[in-house]
Residue frames as a rotation matrix with the C-alpha (Angstrom) as fourth column:
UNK 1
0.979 0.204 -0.009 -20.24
-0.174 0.808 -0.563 14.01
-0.108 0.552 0.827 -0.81
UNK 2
0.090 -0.967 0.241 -16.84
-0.222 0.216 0.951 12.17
-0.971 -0.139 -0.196 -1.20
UNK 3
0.120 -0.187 -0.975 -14.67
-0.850 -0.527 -0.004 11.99
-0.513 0.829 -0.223 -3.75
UNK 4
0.827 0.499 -0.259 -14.61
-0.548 0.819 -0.169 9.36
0.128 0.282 0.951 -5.98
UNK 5
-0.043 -0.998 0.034 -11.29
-0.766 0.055 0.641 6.76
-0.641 0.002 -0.767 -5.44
UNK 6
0.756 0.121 -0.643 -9.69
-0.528 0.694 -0.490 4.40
0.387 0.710 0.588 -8.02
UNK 7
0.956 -0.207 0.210 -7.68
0.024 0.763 0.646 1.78
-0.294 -0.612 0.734 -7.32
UNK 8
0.615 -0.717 -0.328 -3.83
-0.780 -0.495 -0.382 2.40
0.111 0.491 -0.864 -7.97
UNK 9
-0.266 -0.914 -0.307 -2.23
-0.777 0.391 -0.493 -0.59
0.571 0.108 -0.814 -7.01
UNK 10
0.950 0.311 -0.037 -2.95
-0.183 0.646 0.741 -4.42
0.254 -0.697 0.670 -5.01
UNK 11
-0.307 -0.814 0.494 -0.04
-0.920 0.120 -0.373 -5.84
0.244 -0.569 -0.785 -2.51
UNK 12
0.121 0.123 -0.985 0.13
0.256 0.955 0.151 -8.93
0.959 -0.271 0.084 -0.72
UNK 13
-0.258 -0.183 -0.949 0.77
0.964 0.009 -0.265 -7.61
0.057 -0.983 0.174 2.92
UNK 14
0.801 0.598 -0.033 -0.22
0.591 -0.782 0.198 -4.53
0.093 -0.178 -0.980 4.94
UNK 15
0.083 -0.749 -0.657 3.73
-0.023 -0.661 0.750 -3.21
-0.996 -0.047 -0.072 5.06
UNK 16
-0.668 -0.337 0.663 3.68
0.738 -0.182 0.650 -3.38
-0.099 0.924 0.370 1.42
UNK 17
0.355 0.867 0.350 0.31
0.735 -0.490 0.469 -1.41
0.578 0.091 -0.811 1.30
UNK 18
0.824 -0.023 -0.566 2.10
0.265 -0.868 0.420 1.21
-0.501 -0.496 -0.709 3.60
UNK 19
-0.467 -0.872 -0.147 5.50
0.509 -0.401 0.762 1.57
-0.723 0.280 0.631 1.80
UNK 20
-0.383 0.562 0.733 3.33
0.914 0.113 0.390 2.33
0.136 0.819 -0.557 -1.10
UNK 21
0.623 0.666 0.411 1.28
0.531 -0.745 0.403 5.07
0.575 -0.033 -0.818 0.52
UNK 22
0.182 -0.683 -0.707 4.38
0.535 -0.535 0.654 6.60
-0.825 -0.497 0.269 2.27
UNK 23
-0.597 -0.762 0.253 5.88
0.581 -0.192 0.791 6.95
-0.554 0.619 0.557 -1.29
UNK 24
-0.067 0.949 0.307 2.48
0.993 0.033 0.112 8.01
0.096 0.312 -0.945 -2.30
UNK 25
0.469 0.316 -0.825 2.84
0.879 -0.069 0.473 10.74
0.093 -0.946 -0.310 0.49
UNK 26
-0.007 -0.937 -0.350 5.93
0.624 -0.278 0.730 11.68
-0.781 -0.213 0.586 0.20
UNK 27
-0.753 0.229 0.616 4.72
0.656 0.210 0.725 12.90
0.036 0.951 -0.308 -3.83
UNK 28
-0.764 0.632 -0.130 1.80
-0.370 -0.594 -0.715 15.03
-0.529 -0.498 0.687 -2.11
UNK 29
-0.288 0.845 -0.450 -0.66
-0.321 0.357 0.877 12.24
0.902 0.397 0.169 -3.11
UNK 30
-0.388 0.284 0.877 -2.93
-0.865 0.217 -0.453 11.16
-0.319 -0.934 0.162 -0.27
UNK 31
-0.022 0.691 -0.723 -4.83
-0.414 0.652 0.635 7.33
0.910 0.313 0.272 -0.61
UNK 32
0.477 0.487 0.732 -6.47
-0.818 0.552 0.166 4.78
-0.323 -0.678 0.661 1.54
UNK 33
-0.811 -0.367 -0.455 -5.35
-0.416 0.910 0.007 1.07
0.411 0.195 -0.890 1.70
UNK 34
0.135 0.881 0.453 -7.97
-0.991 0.130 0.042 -1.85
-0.022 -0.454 0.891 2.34
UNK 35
-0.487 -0.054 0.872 -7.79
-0.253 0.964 -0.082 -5.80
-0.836 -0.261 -0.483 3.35
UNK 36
-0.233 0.772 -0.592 -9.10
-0.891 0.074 0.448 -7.72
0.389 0.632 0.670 0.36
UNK 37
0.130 0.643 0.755 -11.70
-0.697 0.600 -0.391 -9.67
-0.705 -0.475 0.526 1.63
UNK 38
0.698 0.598 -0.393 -12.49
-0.714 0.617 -0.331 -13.37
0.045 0.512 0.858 0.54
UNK 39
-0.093 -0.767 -0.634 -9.14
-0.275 0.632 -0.724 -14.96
0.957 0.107 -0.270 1.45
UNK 40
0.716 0.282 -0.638 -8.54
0.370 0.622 0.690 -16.85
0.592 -0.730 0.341 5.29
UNK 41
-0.218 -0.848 -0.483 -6.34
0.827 0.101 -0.552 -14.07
0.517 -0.520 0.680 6.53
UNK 42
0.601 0.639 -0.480 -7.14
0.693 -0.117 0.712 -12.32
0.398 -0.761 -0.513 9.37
UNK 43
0.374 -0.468 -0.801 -6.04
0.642 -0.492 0.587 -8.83
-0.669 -0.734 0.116 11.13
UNK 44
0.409 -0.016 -0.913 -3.62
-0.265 -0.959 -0.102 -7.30
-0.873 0.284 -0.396 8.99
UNK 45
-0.130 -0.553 0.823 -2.29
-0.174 0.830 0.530 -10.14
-0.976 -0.074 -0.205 7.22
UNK 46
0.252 0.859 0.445 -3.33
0.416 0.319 -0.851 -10.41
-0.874 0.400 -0.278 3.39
UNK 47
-0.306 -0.112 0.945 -3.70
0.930 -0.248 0.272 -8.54
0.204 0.962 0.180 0.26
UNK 48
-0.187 0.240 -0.953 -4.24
0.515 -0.802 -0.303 -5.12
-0.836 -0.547 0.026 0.52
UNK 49
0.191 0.007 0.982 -5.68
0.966 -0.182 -0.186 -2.83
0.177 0.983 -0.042 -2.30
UNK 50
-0.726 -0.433 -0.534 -4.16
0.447 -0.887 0.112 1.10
-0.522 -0.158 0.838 -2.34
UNK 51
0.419 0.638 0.646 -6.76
0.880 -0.462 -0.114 3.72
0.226 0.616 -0.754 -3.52
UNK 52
-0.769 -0.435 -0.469 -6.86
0.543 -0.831 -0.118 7.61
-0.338 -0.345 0.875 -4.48
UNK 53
0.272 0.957 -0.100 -8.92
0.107 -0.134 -0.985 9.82
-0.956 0.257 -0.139 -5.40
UNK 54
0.522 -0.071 0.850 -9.76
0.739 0.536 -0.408 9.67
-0.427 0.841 0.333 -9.05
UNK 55
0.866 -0.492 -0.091 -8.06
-0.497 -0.828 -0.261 13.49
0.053 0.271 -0.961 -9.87
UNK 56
0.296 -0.924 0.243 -4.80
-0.773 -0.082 0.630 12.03
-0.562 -0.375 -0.738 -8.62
UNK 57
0.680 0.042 0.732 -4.74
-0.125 0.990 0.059 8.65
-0.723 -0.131 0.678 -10.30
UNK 58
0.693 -0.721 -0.007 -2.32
0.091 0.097 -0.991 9.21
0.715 0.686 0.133 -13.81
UNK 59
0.111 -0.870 0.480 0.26
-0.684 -0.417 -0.598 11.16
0.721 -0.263 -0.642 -10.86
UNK 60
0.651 -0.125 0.749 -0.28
-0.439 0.742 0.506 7.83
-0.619 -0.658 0.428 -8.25
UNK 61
0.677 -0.165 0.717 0.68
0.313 0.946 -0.079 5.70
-0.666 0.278 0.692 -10.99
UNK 62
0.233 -0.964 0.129 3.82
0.272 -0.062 -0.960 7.30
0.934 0.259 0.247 -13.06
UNK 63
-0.030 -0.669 0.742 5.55
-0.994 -0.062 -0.095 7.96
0.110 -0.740 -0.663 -8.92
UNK 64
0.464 -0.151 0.873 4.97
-0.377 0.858 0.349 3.81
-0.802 -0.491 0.341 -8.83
UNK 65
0.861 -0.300 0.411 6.19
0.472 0.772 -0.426 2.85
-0.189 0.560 0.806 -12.13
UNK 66
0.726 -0.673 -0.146 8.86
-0.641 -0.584 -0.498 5.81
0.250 0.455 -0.855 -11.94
UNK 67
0.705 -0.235 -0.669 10.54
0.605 0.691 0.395 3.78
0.369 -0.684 0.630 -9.16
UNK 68
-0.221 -0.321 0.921 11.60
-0.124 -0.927 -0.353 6.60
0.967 -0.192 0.165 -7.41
UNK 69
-0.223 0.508 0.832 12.04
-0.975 -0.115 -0.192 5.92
-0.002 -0.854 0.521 -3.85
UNK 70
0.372 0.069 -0.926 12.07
-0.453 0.884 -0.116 2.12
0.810 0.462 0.360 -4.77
UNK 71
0.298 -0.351 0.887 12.55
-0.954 -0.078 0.290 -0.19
-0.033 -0.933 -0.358 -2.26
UNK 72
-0.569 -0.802 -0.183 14.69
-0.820 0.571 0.050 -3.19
0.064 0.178 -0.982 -2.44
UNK 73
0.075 0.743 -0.666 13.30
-0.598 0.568 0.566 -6.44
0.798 0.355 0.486 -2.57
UNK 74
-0.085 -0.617 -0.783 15.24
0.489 0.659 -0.572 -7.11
0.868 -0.431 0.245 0.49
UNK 75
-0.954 0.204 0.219 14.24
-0.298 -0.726 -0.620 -4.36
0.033 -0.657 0.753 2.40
UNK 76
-0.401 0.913 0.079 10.68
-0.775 -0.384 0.502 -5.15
0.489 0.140 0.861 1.74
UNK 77
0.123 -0.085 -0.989 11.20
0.399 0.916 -0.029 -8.86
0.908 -0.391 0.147 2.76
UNK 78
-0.672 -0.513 -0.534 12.47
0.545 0.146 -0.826 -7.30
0.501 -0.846 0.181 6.05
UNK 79
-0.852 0.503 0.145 10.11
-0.466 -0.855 0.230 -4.72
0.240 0.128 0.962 6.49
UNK 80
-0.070 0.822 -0.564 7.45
-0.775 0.312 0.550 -7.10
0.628 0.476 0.615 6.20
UNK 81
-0.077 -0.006 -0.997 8.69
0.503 0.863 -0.044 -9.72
0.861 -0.505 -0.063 8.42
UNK 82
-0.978 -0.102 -0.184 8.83
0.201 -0.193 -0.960 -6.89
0.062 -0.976 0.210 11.40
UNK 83
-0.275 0.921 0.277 5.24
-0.958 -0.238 -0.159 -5.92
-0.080 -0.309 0.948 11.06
UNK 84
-0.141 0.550 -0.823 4.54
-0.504 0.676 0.538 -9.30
0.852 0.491 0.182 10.74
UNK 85
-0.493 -0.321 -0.809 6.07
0.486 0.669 -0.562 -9.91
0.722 -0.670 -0.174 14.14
UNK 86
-0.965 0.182 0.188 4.55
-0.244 -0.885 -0.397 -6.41
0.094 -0.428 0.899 15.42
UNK 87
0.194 0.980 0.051 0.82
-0.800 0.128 0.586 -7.71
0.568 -0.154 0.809 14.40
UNK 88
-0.126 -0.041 -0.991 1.79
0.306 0.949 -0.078 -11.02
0.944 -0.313 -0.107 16.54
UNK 89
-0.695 -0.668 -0.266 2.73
0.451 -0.117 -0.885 -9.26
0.560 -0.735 0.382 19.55
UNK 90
-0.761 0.329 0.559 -0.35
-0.464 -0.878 -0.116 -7.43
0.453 -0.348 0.821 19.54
């Protein structure tokens, strides 16, 4: 039986949903990311919700609000535009 996961955080894009779970990672927290569904974007393109499992959730969420490992708002902008060009290409 799997464990149960809770939701730790929503994004707007799948490189935000990965900087997230790097920093996650990086913390010795594992999680999943997932497309939320119901919107008209397609591939990887979208909102994205981050999960963990539920043991881990208080330590997911004081490494995101520590900002530790923070990433510029510029960096994310840039970040974001290359996977944006990466999911084109494919």
């Amino acid at each position: 039986m799997s464990k149960p996961l809770k939701l730790v955080t929503s994004v707007s894009s799948f490189a935000e949903a990965e900087i997230i779970r790097q920093l996650l990672l990086e913390a010795g927290i594992h999680s999943i990311s997932q497309r939320n569904i119901g919107g008209p974007e397609w591939g990887q393109s979208g909102g994205q919700s981050v999960f963990v499992e539920q043991a881990q959730l208080e330590d997911a969420l004081a490494v995101l609000k520590s900002g530790e490992g923070a990433i510029s708002d510029e960096e994310l902008a840039r970040q974001s535009e290359e996977a944006g060009r990466a999911a084109g290409e494919s």
